[in-house]
Structure formats: structure tokens, C-alpha cells
Wavefront OBJ file of the C-alpha trace (Angstrom):
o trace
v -8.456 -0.471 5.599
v -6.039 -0.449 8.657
v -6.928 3.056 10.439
v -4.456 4.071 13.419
v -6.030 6.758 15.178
v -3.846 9.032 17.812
v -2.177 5.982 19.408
v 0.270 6.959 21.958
v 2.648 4.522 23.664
v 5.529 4.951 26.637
v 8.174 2.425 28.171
v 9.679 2.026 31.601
v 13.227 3.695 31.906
v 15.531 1.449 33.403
v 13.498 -1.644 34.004
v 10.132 -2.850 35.314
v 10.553 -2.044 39.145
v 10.865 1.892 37.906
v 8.152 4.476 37.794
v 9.660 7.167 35.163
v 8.530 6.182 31.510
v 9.617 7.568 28.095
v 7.178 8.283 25.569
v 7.858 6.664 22.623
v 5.047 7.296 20.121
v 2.937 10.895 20.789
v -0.935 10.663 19.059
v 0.244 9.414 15.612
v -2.960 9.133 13.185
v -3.425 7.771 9.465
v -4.881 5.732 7.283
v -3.377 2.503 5.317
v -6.022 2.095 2.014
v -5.889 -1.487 0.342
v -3.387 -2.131 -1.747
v -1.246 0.220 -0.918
v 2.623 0.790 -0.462
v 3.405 3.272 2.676
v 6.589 4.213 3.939
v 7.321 5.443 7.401
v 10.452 7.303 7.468
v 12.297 7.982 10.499
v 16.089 7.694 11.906
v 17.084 5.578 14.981
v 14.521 5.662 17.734
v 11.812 7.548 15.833
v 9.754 4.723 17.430
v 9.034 3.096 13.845
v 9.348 -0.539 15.426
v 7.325 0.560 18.164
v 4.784 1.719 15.706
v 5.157 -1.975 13.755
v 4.283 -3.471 16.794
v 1.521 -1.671 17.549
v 0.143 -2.338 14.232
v 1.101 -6.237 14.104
v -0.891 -6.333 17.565
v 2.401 -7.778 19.102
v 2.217 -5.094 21.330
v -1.124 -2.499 23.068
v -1.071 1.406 22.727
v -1.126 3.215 25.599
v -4.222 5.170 24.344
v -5.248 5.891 20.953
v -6.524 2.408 18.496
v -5.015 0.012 15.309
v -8.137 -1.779 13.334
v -8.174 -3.673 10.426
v -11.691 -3.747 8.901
v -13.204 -2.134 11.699
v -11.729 -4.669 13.915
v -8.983 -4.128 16.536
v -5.702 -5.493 15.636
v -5.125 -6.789 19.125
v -8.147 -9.492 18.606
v -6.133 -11.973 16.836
v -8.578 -12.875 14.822
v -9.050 -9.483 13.291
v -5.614 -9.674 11.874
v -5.082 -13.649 11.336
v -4.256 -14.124 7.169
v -4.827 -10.513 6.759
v -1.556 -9.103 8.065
v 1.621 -10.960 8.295
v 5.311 -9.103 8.507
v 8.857 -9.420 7.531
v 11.565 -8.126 9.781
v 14.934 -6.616 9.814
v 16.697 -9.641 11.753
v 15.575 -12.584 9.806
v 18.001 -15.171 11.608
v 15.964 -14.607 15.132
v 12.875 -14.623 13.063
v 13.164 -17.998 11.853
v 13.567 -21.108 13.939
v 16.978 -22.428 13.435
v 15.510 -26.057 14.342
v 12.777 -26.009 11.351
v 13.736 -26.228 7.374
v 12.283 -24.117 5.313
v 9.370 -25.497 4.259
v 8.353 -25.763 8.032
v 8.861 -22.155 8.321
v 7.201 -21.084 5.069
v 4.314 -24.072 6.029
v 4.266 -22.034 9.531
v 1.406 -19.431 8.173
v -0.643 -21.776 6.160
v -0.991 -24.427 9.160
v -2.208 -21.462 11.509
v -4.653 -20.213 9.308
v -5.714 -23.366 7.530
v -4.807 -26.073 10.226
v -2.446 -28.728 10.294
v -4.635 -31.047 8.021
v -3.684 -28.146 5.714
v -3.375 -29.820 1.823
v 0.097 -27.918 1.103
v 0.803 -30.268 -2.245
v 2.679 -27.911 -4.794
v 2.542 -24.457 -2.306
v 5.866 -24.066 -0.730
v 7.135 -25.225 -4.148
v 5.552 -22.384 -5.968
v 5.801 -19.581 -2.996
v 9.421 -20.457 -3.211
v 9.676 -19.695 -6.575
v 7.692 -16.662 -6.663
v 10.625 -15.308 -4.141
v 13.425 -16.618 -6.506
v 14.718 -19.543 -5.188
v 14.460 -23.307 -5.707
v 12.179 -26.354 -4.550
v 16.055 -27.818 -3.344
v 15.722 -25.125 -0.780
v 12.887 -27.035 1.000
v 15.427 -28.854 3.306
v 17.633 -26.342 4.139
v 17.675 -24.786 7.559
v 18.369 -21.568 8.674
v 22.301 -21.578 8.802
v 22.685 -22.869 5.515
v 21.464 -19.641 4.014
v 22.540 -16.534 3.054
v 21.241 -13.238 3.918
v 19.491 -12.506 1.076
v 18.272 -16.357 0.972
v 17.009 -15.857 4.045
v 14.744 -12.606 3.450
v 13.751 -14.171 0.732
v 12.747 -17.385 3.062
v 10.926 -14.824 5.253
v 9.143 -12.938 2.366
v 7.681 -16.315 1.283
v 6.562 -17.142 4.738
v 4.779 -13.454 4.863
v 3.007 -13.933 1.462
v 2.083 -17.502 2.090
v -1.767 -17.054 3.301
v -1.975 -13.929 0.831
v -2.575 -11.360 3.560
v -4.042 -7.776 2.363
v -1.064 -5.627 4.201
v 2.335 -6.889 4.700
v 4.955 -4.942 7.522
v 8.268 -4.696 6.649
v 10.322 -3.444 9.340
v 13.271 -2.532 7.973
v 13.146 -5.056 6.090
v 16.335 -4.694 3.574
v 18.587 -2.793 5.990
v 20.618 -5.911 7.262
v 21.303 -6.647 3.028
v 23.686 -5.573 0.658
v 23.012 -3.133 -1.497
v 22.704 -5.042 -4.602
v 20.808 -7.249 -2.511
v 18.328 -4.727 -1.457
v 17.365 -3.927 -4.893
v 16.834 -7.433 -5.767
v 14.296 -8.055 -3.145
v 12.603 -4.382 -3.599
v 12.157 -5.452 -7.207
v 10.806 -9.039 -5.727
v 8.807 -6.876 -3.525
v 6.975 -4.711 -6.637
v 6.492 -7.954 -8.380
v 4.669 -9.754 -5.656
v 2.289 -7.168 -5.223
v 1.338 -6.975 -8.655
v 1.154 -10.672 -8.373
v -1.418 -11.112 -4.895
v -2.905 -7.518 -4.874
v -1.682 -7.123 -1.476
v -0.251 -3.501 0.151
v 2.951 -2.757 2.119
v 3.528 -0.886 5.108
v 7.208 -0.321 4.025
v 8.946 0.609 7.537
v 12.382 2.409 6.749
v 14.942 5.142 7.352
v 16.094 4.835 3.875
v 14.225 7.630 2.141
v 15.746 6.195 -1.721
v 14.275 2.531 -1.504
v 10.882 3.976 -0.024
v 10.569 5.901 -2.802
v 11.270 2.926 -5.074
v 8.897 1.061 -3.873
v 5.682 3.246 -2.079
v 2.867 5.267 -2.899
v 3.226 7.934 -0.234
v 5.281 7.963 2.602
v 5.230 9.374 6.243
v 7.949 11.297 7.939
v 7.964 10.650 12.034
v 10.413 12.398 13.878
v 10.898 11.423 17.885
v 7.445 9.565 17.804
v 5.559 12.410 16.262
v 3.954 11.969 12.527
v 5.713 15.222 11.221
v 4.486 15.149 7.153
v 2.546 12.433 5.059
v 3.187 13.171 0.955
v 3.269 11.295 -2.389
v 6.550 10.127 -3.419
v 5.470 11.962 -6.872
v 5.872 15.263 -4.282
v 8.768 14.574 -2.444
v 10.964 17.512 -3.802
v 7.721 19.368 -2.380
v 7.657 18.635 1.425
v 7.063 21.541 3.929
v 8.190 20.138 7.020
v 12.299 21.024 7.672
v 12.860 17.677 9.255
v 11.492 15.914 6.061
v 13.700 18.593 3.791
v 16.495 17.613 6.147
v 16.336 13.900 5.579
v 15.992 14.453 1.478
v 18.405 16.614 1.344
v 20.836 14.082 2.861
v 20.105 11.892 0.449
v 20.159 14.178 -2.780
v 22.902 16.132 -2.255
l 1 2 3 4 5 6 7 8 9 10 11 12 13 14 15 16 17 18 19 20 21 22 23 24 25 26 27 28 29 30 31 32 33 34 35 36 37 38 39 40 41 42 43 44 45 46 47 48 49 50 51 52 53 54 55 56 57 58 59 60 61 62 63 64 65 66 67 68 69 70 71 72 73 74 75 76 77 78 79 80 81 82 83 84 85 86 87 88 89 90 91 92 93 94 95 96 97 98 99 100 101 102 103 104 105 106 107 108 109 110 111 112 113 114 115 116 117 118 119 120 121 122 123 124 125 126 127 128 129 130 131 132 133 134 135 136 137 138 139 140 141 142 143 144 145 146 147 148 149 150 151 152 153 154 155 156 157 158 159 160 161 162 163 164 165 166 167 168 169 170 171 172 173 174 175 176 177 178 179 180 181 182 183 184 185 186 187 188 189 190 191 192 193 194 195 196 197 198 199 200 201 202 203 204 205 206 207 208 209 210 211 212 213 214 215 216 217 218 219 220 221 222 223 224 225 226 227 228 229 230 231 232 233 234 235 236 237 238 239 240 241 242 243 244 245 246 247
């Protein structure tokens, strides 16, 4: 279970040398359960990335905690094969140098070491994610975009991690695109067993593809509900966003 309890978390305005902060993320609490899809709704500068760091350990909360299992995400260990992540800009997420079965290969060697018997793997993590053994040898630039997220998806799955963050992870794609890799998305956690934290401002694909979502509104958690109840949310910044979308 990854439990985030009343993390808080602020930035520097205008640069390291400068004393005024801005508080980005204000005591947000919940709980992820195993196997499970969550979205986290928000528009621009909601702090959702923030939060994704903070629960990827890339980055420390001001105050408040992240742990997986007990464990704090920002031991390395505590997260290493159980949470990986898949991010909006997948050409700065992949080396350009390294083909694509060094980048998929990237996961399995840190968890597994370099002696790592990958025989057959990258072959069949590839075509889990749609796309060929050919693609093996292809680098970064010789992708498209949804070849690409699909390059990155197969990376995140690779050591079969319980949660998986996607940070806006469709938002760069087209839209028939999108729905290719949300239905990739459904079918590879049927496949592994594994849970999303599905990190979005689109309120339509979260509800495609999670269990419940969260609503967080200028770093403040402002409604958790069941996509089953979303015509049923009480808070009028959640009504707001649906009503954008429905009407």
C-alpha cells in the first residue's frame, strides 16, 4: 500500500538566492490500495507533478511522508521494482544515444544486475505494448509519438512493479492515440496485476481507465470519489471540471 500522509511541499520564487517560497502542495493525504487505478485530477499548476515526484521519491516533502510497504519512498530501496513511472515528455525521458532495447533493458539491469539473463524479455515486453521485436534497434528519433509511449510503457512494466505513475501520460498523443494506449494500459494490468496512479487533467480518460479518482485544486486534495459516482461529487470545483466536460 503506498500511504501519503499530509505532505506539504513549497519552491523558491525566482531562483535559489531568494527567500520568498510558494507553496505548492498544502497537507494532501490518501491512500493508494494494491492493484488499483487512481486518478488525480487537476488543471495546470494544481501541483500534480509535484505530487508525482514526491511519490516517485525524485523529490522530499517539506513535511508530511510517501511509504510504500511501510517504507519511505525516499530510501531507494523501498521503491526499487516496486514503482516505476511513465511521463508526459517521453523524448527527454529516453536517452536519444541508447536503442530500445537498452532503454527497455534499463529497469531489468538495475534491479537484476547487468549479468541480468534478458533472452526472450524485451522481445515479449515489446509485444505486450504492441509493437515488434524489429523495434529493438531503433533509437529514439526514429519513433513516433505513440511508438515512443509505448517504448516507455514497456520500460515501466519491465521489472513488474506493483504501482505504476503516469504523469500525464497520454496528453502529448493524439486522440486516437490516447485511446489506444489507455486500452494497452487496461490490458496490462489485467495482464501483471499491477495498479496505476493515473496523473491527469483529463477527467474522460481517468474515468476510462480508474477506480476512483481525486480532485486537487491549487495543491489542496478537494474530493476523492468512485468513477461509478462521478455525476455525484459535492465539491463545486469537481462539478466545475465535469461539467466542462459533459456539457
Amino acid at each position: 500500500m503506498l500511504h501519503v500522509h499530509r505532505v506539504q511541499k513549497s519552491y523558491r520564487k525566482g531562483g535559489m538566492l531568494s527567500r520568498e517560497k510558494k507553496q505548492v502542495l498544502h497537507g494532501i493525504s490518501f491512500d493508494w490500495m494494491p492493484g488499483e487505478c487512481l486518478g488525480v485530477i487537476g488543471e495546470s499548476g494544481s501541483g500534480k507533478s509535484t505530487l508525482a515526484r514526491l511519490l516517485l521519491g525524485i523529490e522530499k516533502p517539506d513535511g508530511g511522508t510517501v511509504r510504500f510497504d511501510g517504507r519511505n519512498v525516499a530510501d531507494r530501496k523501498a521503491r526499487l521494482g516496486k514503482i516505476s513511472a511513465v511521463f508526459q515528455d517521453y523524448t527527454s525521458s529516453m536517452n536519444p544515444f541508447y536503442t530500445v532495447e537498452k532503454i527497455v533493458l534499463e529497469p531489468l539491469t538495475t534491479r537484476y544486475g547487468r549479468h541480468f539473463n534478458h533472452h526472450g524479455k524485451i522481445d515479449s515486453l515489446l509485444f505486450q505494448v504492441g509493437l515488434d521485436p524489429a523495434y529493438r534497434v531503433k533509437y529514439p528519433h526514429e519513433l513516433s509519438g505513440g511508438e515512443a509511449q509505448r517504448v516507455c510503457i514497456a520500460r515501466a512494466v519491465a521489472a513488474e512493479p506493483q504501482c505504476i505513475v503516469l504523469d500525464e501520460a497520454i496528453s502529448s498523443l493524439d486522440g486516437s492515440v490516447q485511446v489506444q494506449v489507455l486500452d494497452l494500459l487496461k490490458d496490462l494490468r489485467k495482464l501483471y496485476g499491477m495498479g496505476y496512479i493515473f496523473i491527469t487533467h483529463d477527467i474522460e480518460a481517468a474515468a476510462y481507465l480508474c477506480d476512483r479518482v481525486m480532485f486537487i485544486r491549487e495543491g489542496r486534495l478537494e474530493e476523492m470519489i468512485g468513477v461509478n459516482r462521478l455525476k455525484e461529487v459535492q465539491s463545486p470545483y469537481a462539478q466545475h471540471m465535469l461539467k466542462m466536460v459533459i456539457r
